[in-house]
N, C-alpha and C positions, 0 to 999 in steps of 0.2 A: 322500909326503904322509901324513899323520898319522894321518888317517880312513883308509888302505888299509895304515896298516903296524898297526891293531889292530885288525884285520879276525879275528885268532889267538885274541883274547881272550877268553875267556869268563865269566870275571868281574868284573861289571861294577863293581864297587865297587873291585876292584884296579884295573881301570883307570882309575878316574873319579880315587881318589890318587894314581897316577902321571902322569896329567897336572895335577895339582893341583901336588905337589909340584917336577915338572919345568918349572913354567912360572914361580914365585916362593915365597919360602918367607916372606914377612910383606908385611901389605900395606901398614899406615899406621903412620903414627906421627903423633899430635896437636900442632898448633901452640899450639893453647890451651893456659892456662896455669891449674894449680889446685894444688890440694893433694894429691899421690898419693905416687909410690914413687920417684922421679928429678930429682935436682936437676937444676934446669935454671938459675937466675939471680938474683941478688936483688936488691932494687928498694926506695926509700926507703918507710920506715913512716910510714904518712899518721895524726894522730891521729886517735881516735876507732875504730880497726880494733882487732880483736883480735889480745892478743900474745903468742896461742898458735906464732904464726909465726913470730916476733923469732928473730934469729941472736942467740944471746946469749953465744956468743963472740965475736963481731964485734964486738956494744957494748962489750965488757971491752975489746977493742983500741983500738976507735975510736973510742967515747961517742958514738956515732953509730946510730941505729935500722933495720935493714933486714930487711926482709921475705924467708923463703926460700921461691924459685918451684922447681916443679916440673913436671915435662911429666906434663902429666895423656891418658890412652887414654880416647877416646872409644868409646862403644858405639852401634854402630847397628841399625836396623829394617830391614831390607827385605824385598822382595815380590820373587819371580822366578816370573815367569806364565809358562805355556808352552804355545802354540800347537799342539792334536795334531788339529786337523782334517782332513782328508781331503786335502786339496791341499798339508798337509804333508809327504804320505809320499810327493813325485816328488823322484825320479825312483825307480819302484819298483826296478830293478835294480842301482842303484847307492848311491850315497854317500847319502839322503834327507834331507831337510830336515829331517825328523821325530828323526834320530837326530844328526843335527850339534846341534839342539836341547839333545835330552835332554842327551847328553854337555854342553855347554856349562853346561847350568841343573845338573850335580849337581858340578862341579866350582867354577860361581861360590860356591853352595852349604857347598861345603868351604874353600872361603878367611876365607867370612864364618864359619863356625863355629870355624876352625881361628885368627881374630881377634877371638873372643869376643861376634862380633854378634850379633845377631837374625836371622833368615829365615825367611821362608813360602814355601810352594811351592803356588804354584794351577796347575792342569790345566783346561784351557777349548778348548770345541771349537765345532760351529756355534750349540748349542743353552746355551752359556753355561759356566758354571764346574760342573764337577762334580767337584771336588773340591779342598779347599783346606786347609791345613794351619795349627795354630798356628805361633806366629809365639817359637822360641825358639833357644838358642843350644848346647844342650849335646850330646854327641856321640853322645846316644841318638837325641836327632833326629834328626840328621843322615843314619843309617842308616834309618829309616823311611822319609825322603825316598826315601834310594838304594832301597827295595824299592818304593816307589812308582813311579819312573822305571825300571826294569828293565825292568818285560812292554815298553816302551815304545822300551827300547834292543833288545829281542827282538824287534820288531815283532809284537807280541800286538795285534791291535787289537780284540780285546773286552774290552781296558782301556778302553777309553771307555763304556763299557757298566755302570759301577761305581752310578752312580747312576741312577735314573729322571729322564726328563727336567723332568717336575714339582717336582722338589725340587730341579734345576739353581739357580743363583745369575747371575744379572745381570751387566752390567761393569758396572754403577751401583750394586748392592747390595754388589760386592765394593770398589770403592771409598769406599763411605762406611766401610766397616770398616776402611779405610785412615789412619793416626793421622798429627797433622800433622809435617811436615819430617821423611819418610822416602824412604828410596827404595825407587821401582820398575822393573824391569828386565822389560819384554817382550821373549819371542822369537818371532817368528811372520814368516810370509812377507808377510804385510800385503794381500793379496788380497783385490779387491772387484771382483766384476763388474757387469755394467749397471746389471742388477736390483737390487741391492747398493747403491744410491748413501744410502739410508735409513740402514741401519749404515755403512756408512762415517761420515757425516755426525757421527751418535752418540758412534760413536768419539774422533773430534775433539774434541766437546763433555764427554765423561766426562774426556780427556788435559788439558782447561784445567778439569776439577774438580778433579783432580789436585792443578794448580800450584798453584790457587788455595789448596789446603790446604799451600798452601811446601814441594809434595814436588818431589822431583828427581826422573827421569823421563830410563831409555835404551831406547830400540829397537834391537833389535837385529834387524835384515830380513836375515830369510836367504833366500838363491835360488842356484840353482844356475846359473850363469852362460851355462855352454856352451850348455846347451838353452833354458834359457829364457829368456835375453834375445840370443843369437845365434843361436836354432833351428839348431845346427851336429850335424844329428847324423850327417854321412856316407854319407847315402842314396845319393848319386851322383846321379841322375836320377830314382830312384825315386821317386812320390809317400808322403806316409805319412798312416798315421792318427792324427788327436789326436783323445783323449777327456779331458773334461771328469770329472776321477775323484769330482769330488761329486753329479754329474747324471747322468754315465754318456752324455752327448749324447758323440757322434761326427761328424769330418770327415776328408775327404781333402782334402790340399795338397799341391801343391807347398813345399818350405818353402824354395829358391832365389827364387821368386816375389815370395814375402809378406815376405821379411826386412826390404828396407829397409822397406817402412811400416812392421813389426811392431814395430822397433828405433824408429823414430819415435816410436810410439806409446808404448812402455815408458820412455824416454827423457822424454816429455811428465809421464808418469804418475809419475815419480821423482821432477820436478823438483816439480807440487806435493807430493808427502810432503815435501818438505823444506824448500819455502815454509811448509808447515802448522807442522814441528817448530820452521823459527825463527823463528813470529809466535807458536810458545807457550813458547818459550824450555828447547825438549825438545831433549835430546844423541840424535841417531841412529847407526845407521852399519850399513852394509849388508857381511854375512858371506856369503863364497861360499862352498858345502859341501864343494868341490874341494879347498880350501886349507886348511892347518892351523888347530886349532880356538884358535891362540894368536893370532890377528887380531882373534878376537872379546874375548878375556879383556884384552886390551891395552884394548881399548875399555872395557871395566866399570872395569880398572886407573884409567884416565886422569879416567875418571867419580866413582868415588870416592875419587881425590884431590883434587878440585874440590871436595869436600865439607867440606875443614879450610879 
């Protein structure tokens, strides 16, 4: 698995390019048709158009007017939010949400610069965005991000610590600074508990601000499967302890007991996320941390081809 064979690495930016580059080396190419660098077809001259365009060896052949098309590269915006809350960093001894994340948001990161786009990178935890980047394309940036995302791939968590939580930013504030028909790409495990049903709700409600400004919109829900939607962790008989790592509340289970409801219960709680994404007409798709991180990049792939 991909996550346990760059476990060696310690350069995070070499590794963030080698899987950048080992996963696809371009990503689009524009259907639209304008004026750039690549003929692409030509097409009868309407009068009234300017006839800077005219094939004017064509006419000399044909006495005939045509227009020369081109494949014109589009440039895009986007936004890769990422999830570093507390209940990102489970499973702490293993693979973590937190770092399937990071890794994921510096290598979409590199696709979009390394295709001359736009990107921003916001960091957002319980207390909101604390920290968000301009939103550009050149390869100074790019590296900023990556020392941005690093303490993060280190599991330094007084990286969340960067700003006071009074000058934190909103998902409402961070959206409105969101320009129309871009895209945005969340990573987060999507975790709402009881108490929680208020943002949750929010949530929802900021995702159809979103659309409404004709942005495109992926989630990407990361969990780790084994334990947390199968509680498989091998105990045998033993009971074990779960603690709640944003509360610090603790219990003992059985976790043979509680599966099938627990599995019910998760199973209920999937199905609406995914009533929610497609009454707002949002791309999901749920990344297990276990599994190579090309399941998730296929998904952003697939997503920003949808875009031409």
């Amino acid at each position: 698995m991909l996550l346990e064979e760059i476990q060696s690495y310690s350069n995070f930016e070499l590794l963030a390019n080698a899987a950048k580059e080992g996963f696809i080396a371009g990503l689009h190419k524009s259907p639209f048709r304008g004026f750039s660098v690549e003929f692409a077809e030509h097409r009868p001259y309407n009068p009234g158009e300017s006839v800077k365009n005219i094939d004017w060896k064509l006419l000399a052949r044909t006495d005939k007017k045509y227009i020369k098309q081109f494949d014109e590269e589009t440039n895009l915006k986007a936004h890769i939010w990422l999830d570093t809350s507390v209940s990102m960093r489970f499973p702490e001894k293993l693979e973590s949400k937190l770092k399937f994340g990071t890794l994921t948001s510096a290598v979409i990161g590199g696709l979009l610069q390394q295709q001359k786009d736009s990107f921003s990178l916001g960091l957002f935890n319980e207390n909101g965005f604390y920290q968000r980047s301009a939103c550009k394309s050149t390869r100074g940036h790019f590296q900023q991000q990556l020392a941005a995302l690093s303490p993060l791939w280190m599991n330094e968590k007084s990286t969340q610590k960067i700003a006071n939580p009074p000058t934190n930013q909103t998902l409402e504030e961070a959206i409105l600074n969101v320009g129309r028909r871009q895209l945005v790409v969340i990573l987060s495990d999507f975790l709402w508990g009881p108490a929680e049903a208020t943002a949750e709700a929010s949530f929802w409600k900021y995702m159809a601000m979103l659309r409404f400004q004709k942005c495109e919109v992926l989630l990407i829900q990361i969990q780790h499967e084994e334990q947390e939607l199968n509680l498989d962790f091998a105990s045998g008989n033993r009971p074990i302890k779960f603690m709640d790592l944003e509360t610090n509340e603790s219990i003992k289970l059985q976790p043979d007991e509680i599966q099938l409801a627990y599995k019910k219960i998760e199973s209920k709680r999937n199905k609406q996320f995914n009533d929610q994404c497609i009454q707002l007409g949002i791309d999901s798709f749920i990344a297990d941390v276990s599994k190579p991180i090309e399941q998730a990049l296929t998904a952003f792939f697939v997503k920003r081809s949808k875009l031409h």
